[in-house]
Structures are given as C-alpha cells and as structure tokens.
C-alpha positions as MATLAB code, in Angstrom:
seq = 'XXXXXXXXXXXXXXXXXXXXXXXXXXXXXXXXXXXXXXXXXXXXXXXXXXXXXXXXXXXXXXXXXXXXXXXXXXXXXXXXXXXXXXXXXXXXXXXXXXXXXXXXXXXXXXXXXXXXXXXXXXXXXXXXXXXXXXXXXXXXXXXXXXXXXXXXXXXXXXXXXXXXXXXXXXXXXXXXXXXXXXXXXXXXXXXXXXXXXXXXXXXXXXXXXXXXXXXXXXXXXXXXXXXXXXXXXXXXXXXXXXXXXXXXXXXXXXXXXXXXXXXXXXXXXXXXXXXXXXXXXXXXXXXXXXXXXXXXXXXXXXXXXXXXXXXXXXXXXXXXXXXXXXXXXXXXXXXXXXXXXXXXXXXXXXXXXXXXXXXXXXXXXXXXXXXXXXXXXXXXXXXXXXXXXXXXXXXXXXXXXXXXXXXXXXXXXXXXXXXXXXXXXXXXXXXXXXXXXXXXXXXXXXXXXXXXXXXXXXXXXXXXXXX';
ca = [
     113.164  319.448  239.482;
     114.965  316.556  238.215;
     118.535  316.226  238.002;
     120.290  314.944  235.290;
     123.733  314.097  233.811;
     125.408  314.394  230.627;
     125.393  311.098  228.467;
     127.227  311.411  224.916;
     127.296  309.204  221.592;
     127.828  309.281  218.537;
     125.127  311.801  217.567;
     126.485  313.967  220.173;
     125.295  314.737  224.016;
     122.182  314.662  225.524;
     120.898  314.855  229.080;
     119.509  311.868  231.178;
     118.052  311.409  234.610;
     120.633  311.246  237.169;
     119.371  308.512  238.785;
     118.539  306.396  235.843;
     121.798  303.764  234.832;
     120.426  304.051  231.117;
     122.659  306.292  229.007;
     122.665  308.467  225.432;
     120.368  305.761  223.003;
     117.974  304.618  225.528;
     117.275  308.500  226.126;
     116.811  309.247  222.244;
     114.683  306.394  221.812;
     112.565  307.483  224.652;
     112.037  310.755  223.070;
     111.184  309.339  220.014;
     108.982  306.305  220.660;
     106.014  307.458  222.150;
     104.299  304.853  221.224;
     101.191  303.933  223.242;
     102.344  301.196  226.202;
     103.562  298.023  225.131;
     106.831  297.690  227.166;
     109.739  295.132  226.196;
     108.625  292.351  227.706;
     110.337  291.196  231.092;
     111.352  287.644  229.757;
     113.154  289.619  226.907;
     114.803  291.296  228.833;
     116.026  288.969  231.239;
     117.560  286.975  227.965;
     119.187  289.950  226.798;
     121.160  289.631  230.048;
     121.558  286.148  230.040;
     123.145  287.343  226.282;
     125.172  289.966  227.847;
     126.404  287.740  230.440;
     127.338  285.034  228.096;
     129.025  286.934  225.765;
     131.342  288.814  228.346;
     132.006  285.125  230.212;
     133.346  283.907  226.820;
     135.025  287.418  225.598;
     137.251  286.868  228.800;
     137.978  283.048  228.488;
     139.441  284.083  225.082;
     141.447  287.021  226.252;
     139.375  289.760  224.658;
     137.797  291.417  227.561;
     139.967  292.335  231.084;
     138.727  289.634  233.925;
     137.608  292.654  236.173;
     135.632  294.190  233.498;
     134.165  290.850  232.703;
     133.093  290.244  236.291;
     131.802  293.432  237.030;
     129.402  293.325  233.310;
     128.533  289.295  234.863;
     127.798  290.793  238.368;
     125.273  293.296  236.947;
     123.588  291.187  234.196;
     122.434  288.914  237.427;
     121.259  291.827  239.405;
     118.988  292.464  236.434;
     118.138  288.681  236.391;
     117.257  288.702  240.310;
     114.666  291.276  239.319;
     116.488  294.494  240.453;
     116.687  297.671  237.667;
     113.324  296.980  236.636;
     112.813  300.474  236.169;
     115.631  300.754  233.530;
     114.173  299.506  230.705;
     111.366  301.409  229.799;
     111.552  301.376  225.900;
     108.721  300.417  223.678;
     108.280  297.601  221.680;
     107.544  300.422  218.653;
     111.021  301.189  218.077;
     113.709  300.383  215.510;
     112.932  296.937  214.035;
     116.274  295.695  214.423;
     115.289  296.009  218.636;
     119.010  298.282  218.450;
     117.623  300.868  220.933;
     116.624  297.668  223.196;
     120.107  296.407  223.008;
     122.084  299.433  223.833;
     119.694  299.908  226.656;
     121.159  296.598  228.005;
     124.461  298.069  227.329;
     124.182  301.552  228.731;
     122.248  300.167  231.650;
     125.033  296.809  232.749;
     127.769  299.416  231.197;
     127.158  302.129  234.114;
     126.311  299.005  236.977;
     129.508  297.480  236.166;
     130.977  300.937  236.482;
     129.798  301.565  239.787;
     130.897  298.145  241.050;
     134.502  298.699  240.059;
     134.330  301.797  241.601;
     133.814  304.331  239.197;
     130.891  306.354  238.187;
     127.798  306.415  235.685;
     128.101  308.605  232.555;
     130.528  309.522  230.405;
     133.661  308.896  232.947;
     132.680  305.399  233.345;
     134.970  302.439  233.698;
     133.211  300.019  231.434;
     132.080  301.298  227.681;
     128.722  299.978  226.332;
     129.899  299.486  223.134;
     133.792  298.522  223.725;
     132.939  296.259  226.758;
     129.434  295.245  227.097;
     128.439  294.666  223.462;
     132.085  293.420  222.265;
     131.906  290.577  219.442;
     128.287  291.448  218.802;
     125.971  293.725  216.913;
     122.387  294.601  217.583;
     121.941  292.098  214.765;
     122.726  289.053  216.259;
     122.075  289.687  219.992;
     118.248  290.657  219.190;
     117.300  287.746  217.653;
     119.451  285.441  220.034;
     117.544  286.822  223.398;
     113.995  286.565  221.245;
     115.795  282.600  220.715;
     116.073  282.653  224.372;
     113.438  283.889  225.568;
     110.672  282.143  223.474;
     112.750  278.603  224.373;
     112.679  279.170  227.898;
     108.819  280.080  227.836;
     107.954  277.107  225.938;
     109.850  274.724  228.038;
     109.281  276.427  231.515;
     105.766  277.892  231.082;
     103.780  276.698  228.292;
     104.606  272.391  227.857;
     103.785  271.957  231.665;
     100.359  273.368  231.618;
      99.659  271.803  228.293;
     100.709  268.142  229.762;
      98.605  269.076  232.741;
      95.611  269.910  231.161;
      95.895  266.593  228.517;
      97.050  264.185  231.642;
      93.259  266.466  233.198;
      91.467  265.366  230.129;
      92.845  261.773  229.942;
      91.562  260.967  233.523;
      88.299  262.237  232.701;
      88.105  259.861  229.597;
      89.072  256.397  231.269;
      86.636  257.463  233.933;
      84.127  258.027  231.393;
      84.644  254.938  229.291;
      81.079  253.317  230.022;
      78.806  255.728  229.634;
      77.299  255.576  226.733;
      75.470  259.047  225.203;
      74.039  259.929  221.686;
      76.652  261.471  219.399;
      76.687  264.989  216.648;
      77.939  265.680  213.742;
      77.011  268.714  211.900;
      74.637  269.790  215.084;
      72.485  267.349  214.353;
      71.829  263.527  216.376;
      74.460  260.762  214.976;
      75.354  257.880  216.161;
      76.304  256.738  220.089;
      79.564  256.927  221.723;
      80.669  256.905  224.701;
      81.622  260.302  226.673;
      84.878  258.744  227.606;
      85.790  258.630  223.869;
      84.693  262.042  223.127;
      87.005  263.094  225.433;
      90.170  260.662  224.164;
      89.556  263.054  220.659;
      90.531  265.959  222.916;
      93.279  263.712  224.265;
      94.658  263.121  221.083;
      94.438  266.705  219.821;
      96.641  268.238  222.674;
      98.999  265.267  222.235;
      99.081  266.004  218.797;
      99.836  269.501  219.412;
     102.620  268.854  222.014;
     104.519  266.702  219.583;
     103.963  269.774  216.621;
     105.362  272.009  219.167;
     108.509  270.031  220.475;
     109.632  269.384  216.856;
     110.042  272.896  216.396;
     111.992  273.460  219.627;
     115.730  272.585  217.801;
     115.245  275.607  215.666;
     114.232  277.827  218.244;
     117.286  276.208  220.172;
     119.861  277.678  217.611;
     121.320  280.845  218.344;
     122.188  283.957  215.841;
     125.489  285.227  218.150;
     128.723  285.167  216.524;
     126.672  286.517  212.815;
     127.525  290.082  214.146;
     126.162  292.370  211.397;
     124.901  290.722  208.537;
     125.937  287.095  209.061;
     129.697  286.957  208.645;
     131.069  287.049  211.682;
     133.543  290.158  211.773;
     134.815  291.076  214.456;
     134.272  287.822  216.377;
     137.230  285.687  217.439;
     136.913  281.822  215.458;
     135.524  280.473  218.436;
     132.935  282.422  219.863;
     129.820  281.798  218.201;
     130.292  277.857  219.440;
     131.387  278.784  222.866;
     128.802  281.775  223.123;
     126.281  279.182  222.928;
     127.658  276.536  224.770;
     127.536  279.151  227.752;
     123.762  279.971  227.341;
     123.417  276.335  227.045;
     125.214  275.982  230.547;
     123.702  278.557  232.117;
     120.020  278.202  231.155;
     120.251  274.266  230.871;
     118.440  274.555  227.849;
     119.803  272.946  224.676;
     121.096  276.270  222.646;
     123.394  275.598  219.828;
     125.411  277.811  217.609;
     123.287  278.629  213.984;
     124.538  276.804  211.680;
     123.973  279.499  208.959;
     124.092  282.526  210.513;
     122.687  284.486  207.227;
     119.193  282.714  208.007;
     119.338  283.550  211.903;
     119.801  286.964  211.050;
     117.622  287.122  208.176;
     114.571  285.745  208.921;
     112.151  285.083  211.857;
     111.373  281.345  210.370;
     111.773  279.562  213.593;
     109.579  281.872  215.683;
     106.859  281.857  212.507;
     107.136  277.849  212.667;
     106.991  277.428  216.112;
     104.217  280.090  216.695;
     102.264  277.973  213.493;
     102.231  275.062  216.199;
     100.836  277.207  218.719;
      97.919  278.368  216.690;
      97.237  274.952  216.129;
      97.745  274.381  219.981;
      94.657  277.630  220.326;
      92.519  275.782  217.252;
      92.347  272.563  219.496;
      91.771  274.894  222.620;
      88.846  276.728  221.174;
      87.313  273.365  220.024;
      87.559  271.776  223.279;
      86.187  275.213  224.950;
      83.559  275.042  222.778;
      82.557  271.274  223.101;
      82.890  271.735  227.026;
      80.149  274.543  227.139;
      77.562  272.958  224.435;
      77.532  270.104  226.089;
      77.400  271.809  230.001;
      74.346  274.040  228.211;
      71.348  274.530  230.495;
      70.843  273.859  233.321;
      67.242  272.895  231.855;
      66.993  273.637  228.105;
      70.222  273.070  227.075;
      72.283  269.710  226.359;
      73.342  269.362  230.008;
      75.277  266.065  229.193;
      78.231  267.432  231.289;
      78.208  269.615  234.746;
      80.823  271.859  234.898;
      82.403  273.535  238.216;
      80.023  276.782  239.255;
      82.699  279.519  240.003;
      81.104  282.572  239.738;
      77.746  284.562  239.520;
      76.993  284.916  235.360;
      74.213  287.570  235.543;
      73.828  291.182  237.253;
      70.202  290.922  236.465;
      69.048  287.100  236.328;
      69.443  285.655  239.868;
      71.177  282.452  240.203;
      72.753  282.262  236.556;
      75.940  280.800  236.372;
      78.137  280.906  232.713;
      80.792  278.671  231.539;
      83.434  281.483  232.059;
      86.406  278.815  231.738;
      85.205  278.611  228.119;
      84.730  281.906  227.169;
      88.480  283.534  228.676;
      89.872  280.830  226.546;
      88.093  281.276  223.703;
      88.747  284.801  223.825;
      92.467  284.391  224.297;
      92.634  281.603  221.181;
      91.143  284.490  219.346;
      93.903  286.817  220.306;
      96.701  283.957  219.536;
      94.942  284.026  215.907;
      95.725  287.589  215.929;
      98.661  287.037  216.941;
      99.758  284.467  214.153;
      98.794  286.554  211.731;
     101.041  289.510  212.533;
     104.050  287.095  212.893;
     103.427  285.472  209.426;
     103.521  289.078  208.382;
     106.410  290.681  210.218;
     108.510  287.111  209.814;
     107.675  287.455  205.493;
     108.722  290.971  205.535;
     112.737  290.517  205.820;
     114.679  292.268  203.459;
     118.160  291.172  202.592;
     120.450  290.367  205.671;
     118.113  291.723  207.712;
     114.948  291.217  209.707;
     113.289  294.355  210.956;
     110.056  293.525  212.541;
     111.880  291.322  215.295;
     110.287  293.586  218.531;
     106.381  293.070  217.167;
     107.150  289.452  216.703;
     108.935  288.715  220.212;
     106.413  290.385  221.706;
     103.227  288.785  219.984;
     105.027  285.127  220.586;
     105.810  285.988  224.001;
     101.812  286.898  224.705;
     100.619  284.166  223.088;
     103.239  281.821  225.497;
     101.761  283.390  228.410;
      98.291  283.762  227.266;
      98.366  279.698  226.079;
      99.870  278.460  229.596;
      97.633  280.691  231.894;
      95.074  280.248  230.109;
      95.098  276.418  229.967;
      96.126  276.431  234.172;
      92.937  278.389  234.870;
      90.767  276.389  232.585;
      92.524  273.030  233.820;
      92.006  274.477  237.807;
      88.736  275.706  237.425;
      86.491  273.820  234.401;
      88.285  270.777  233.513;
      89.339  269.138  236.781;
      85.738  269.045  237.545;
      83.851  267.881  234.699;
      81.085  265.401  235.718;
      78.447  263.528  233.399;
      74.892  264.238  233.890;
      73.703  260.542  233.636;
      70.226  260.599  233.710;
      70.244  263.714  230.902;
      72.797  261.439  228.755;
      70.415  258.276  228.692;
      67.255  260.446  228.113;
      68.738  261.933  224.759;
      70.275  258.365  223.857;
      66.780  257.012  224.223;
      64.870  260.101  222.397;
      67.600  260.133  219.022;
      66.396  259.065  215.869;
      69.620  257.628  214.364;
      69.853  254.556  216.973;
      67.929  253.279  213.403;
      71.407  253.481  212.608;
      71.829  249.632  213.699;
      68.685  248.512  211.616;
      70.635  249.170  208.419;
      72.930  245.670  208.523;
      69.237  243.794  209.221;
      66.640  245.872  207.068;
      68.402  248.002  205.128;
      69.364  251.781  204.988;
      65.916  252.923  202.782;
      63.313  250.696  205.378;
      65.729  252.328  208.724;
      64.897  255.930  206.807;
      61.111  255.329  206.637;
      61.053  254.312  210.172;
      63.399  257.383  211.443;
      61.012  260.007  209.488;
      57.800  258.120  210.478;
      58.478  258.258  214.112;
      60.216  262.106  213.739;
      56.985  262.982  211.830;
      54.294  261.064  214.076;
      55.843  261.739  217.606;
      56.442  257.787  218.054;
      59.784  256.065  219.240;
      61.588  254.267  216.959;
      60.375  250.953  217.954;
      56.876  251.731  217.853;
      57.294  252.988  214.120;
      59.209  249.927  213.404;
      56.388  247.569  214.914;
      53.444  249.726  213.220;
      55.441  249.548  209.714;
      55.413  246.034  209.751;
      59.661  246.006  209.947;
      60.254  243.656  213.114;
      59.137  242.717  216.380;
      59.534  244.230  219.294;
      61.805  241.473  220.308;
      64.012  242.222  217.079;
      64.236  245.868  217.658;
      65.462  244.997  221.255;
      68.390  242.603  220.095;
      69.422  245.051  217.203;
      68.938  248.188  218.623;
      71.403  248.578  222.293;
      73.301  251.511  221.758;
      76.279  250.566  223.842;
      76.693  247.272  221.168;
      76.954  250.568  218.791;
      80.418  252.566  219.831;
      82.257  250.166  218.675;
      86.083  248.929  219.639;
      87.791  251.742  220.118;
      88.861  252.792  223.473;
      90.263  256.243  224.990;
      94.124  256.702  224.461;
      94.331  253.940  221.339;
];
C-alpha cells in the first residue's frame, strides 16, 4: 500500500505519494492528463531550473527573498540539474497550454527540497512556499516561455550547430578530394551535361552553409527572454530591475547570450521566435533529405544501379536476399526530415493560434522543436559517422556513363550548331552508335574534330568547390 501525505492549494487538499517531493498541482494534473506518453522533455526541465535558480539568485540580491531561503531553492534547482529527482516530473506534455501545471511542478518539487535542506519537512508544514518563495516575481506566463527560450538556445548551440559544421566540414573534404573527376551530370533524371563529383558535392556544401547562417540569424530572438512580463506582459509584481538582471543571470550561468525581451507583450504572446527559428530548421531537413537522396541514387547498385559513389556497408539489408546491403544512412534521415516536416507544421499551427496576451499551445511546440533539435543533430552524427565519412567514387563506373551520355553533343553546339548536335544525339540514341560515329556517318566532322571539341573535362567549366 502506498503511503501518502496531505498536500493543499487553492482548490483545497488532496493526497500525494509520500515519497514523491511534488505537491497539490502536479497531483491534479496527473489525474487529469492521461494523455498517452509524451513526457516534458528533460532539457525543459533542466531550464525550468536554471529559471528557478535565476530568479531566486536575483530575488535575494534585491532584498525580496531571505538569503537562506534563496540558497536552499539554488541548492535544489542544481540537484535537479546534476540529474537527481528525475522521477519528479512526470507530467505530460498534454496539459494546460500555458505549461502552468509544468511550472508549479518545478515549484512544489524545489519548494519541498529546499524544505528539507533547511531542515524542515515536505508538505504543507514546509519552510519554503512554492508560490511565495520559489515562483516569486513570476507567473506561469513568463517562466514557460523563458525555459522553452532556454532550452531550445542551449540545444541549438550545444547539440545541433556542432554536428551540422561536422557533417558540412565531412562534405567539404570529400569535394576538394573529388575536384578532378570528371562524371556525366542530371537534371530532371535524365543525362545533362559533365561535372565534376567534387562540385556536386560543393552544392551540398553550400546548402548546409546556407542553412547554418539561416539558423544563427535567428538565434538573437531565441536569446531574448519573457521573465519579468509576469502575467500578461506588464510586469506586476516584479521589482524595476529584475527582468534585466533575471537575464543577465541566465546569461552568466549558461554562458549563452540571453537578454531581457524588449517587449514583453510579444514574448508572452506569441511563439514567433521558436516558429522562425524552427522555419530554418525545416530548411536545414529540406537540404538533408536532398543530400540523403543524392547520396543513395548515386551509391544505387551494386550492378544495375548508378554506382557512381560507394558508400560504407554497415549492415545486412535483406532477411531473405543474401548479401544485400541498403543505404540505411539515407533512409533514418530521410525518415527523420519527414518527421521535422511534421513537426513544422504543428508549430506554424500552435505558434498562429495565440489569443490576446496569451500563448496556449507553448508545451506541443517546445516539445516538437526540442525533437526536431535532437532528431537533426543525431541524425546528421550518425549519417556523418557512418555514410558520409566514407564516401568513395567508383571511377571506372563514372567514366563508363561519361563516355555512354548523349549530351557530351552538348559541346558541338558553339561549332555546328544546336539543330545539327540534335540530329546527331537522336541518330546515335536511335541507331545504337556513339556520338562520334553518328557525327562521322552524318557528314558533321571528322573524327579528329569530334576529338578536339568533344573532352568532357574542357566541359565543367570554372567553377571550383567552396567558390
């Protein structure tokens, strides 16, 4: 049988495991929100203390909250950032959308810790009050959306920019490798003109580059915090200086560049910053899935596909066909692009769905940006570890398929012009010839002609991987 204790608020009591720190609210909400299993995530919650620590550093430096109170609420907001209390925050992302129930678990939980460290006891005799203490100069409506601020920075900057700079500086190597060989281009599925494989690659270069820079520009309004808005924007109850020093202390303490909103009626409002920066990362999955996509066309095979490219062989790809081996790199992150997608669209929704001072799908939206973070930066570690690293041309395939493609008539067009190049392209597609033969038996130019006008690596032109 389990024991339990008496927790009261405003509603009245209700009964909680004894051994659980969380309090009144987090038990109601856990009664209530049944909601299949999508937890809060971890990095959430860890910026919820990081939140809870900040704001009880500053209420003290400004006289507003008793030094030993402060300490002990500091004390146990890094016991939950070492990892320990795991088990006290067990509340679904399906819950109020103002993430409320989330924050008073925070403050029941660090409430009844800070209790026990001054000596007293968990419940309603407690030494430190959530509300009073814990959650003093703030409001469910501007700690929510400061820890989803938090959290989303620190994910970007810790998590998900490394493994995208890893995978592009991956990709880069491979194209100045690559630089001189030479293979038959596509466009629209179909044989174009030659390139080389190195600058195939600098296009996939470019696009993560492109995507880095889209994503650090919206980093400053990520970086600005809601704290100090309190309820709907104005402030009350918040001494003149604490939304500035609030956020000068997460900016100490995470060494990440957090700033003070400078409207706090937006912060609290909307979920713009989120919905811009998670726009940056769909572009960031569009590039992905291309580049997945690219990597197993051209790896296709091993005999009746393109096979321009080998790619690593990491696993067995069939229960039934012995000896198969898939491009599995491609597929997980084509998979998870799909997913990010997904993702994007529900943030576009919950962000456009605000209604006066208030946001109220701010849980969904933490927790789709937070996937796609993770899903993004493991997803381009494993692909980088595992597919990229060790792509390797397939020489003698590329120069067969340079040699066999029609549009090396391509060149002719500047000597003959682009009707006479056509009737030798169809002629030799229709009779089985090479180009050069159907050149010679129309009549066009010599042999010795073709061979000065036609060299396909005279044909990629200037441009060189990383310009």
């Amino acid at each position: 049988m389990v024991t339990v204790r008496r927790e009261k608020d405003s509603m009245g009591a209700i009964e909680v495991p004894a051994d659980k720190l969380w309090g009144a609210q987090t038990q109601r909400s856990l009664e209530h929100f049944r909601i299949s299993t999508e937890k809060m995530p971890v990095s959430l919650i860890h910026a919820l203390a990081l939140t809870k620590r900040a704001a009880a550093k500053v209420n003290q430096d400004l006289g507003l909250l008793a030094a030993e109170k402060a300490s002990a609420i500091i004390q146990a907001a890094d016991e939950v950032l070492a990892g320990k209390h795991a088990d006290e925050f067990p509340l679904a992302i399906w819950q109020t959308g103002s993430g409320t129930q989330s924050n008073m678990n925070m403050n029941e939980v660090l409430a009844n810790r800070a209790s026990e460290i001054l000596g007293g006891v968990r419940g309603m005799e407690r030494k430190v009050h959530p509300n009073d203490d814990v959650n003093k100069s703030q409001s469910s409506n501007d700690v929510f959306p400061t820890a989803m601020h938090v959290a989303a920075l620190l994910a970007l900057r810790e998590h998900l920019i490394p493994q995208l700079s890893a995978l592009t500086d991956t990709l880069r190597d491979k194209s100045h490798a690559f630089a001189d060989i030479v293979k038959i281009g596509r466009t629209h599925l179909q044989d174009a003109t030659p390139l080389t494989l190195g600058q195939e690659i600098s296009g996939w270069v470019a696009m993560l580059e492109h995507n880095l820079r889209h994503i650090e520009h919206s980093l400053p309004h990520v970086a600005e915090l809601a704290l100090g808005g309190t309820a709907v924007g104005t402030g009350l109850n918040t001494h003149p200086e604490y939304a500035r020093r609030v956020a000068e202390e997460l900016a100490t303490i995470t060494a990440a560049p957090f700033v003070t909103a400078p409207n706090k009626f937006e912060a609290l409002a909307t979920c713009d910053a989120l919905v811009q920066a998670h726009g940056a990362l769909k572009g960031l999955a569009a590039s992905l899935m291309k580049i997945a996509n690219d990597v197993r066309w051209l790896a296709s095979g091993p005999r009746c596909g393109i096979g321009e490219i080998a790619i690593p062989e990491n696993e067995p790809g069939s229960s039934i066909m012995p000896g198969k081996v898939n491009p599995t790199q491609c597929e997980a992150v084509t998979m998870l692009c799909c997913q990010v997608m997904g993702n994007d669209v529900a943030i576009n929704m919950g962000g456009a769905s605000g209604n006066f001072e208030l946001n109220v799908y701010r849980p969904m939206v933490i927790h789709n940006f937070l996937q796609t973070v993770r899903l993004l930066a493991d997803g381009m570690e494993s692909f980088n570890k595992h597919c990229a690293s060790g792509i390797e041309p397939n020489r003698e395939r590329i120069t067969q398929l340079l040699n066999e493609s029609l549009m090396l008539v391509t060149a002719l067009n500047t000597h003959i012009g682009y009707d006479k190049a056509a009737e030798i392209a169809k002629k030799a597609h229709k009779e089985g010839l090479t180009l050069k033969a159907s050149a010679v038996a129309l009549g066009y130019l010599s042999d010795e002609e073709f061979d000065a006008w036609v060299r396909p690596e005279l044909m990629v032109g200037s441009m060189t991987p990383g310009r």
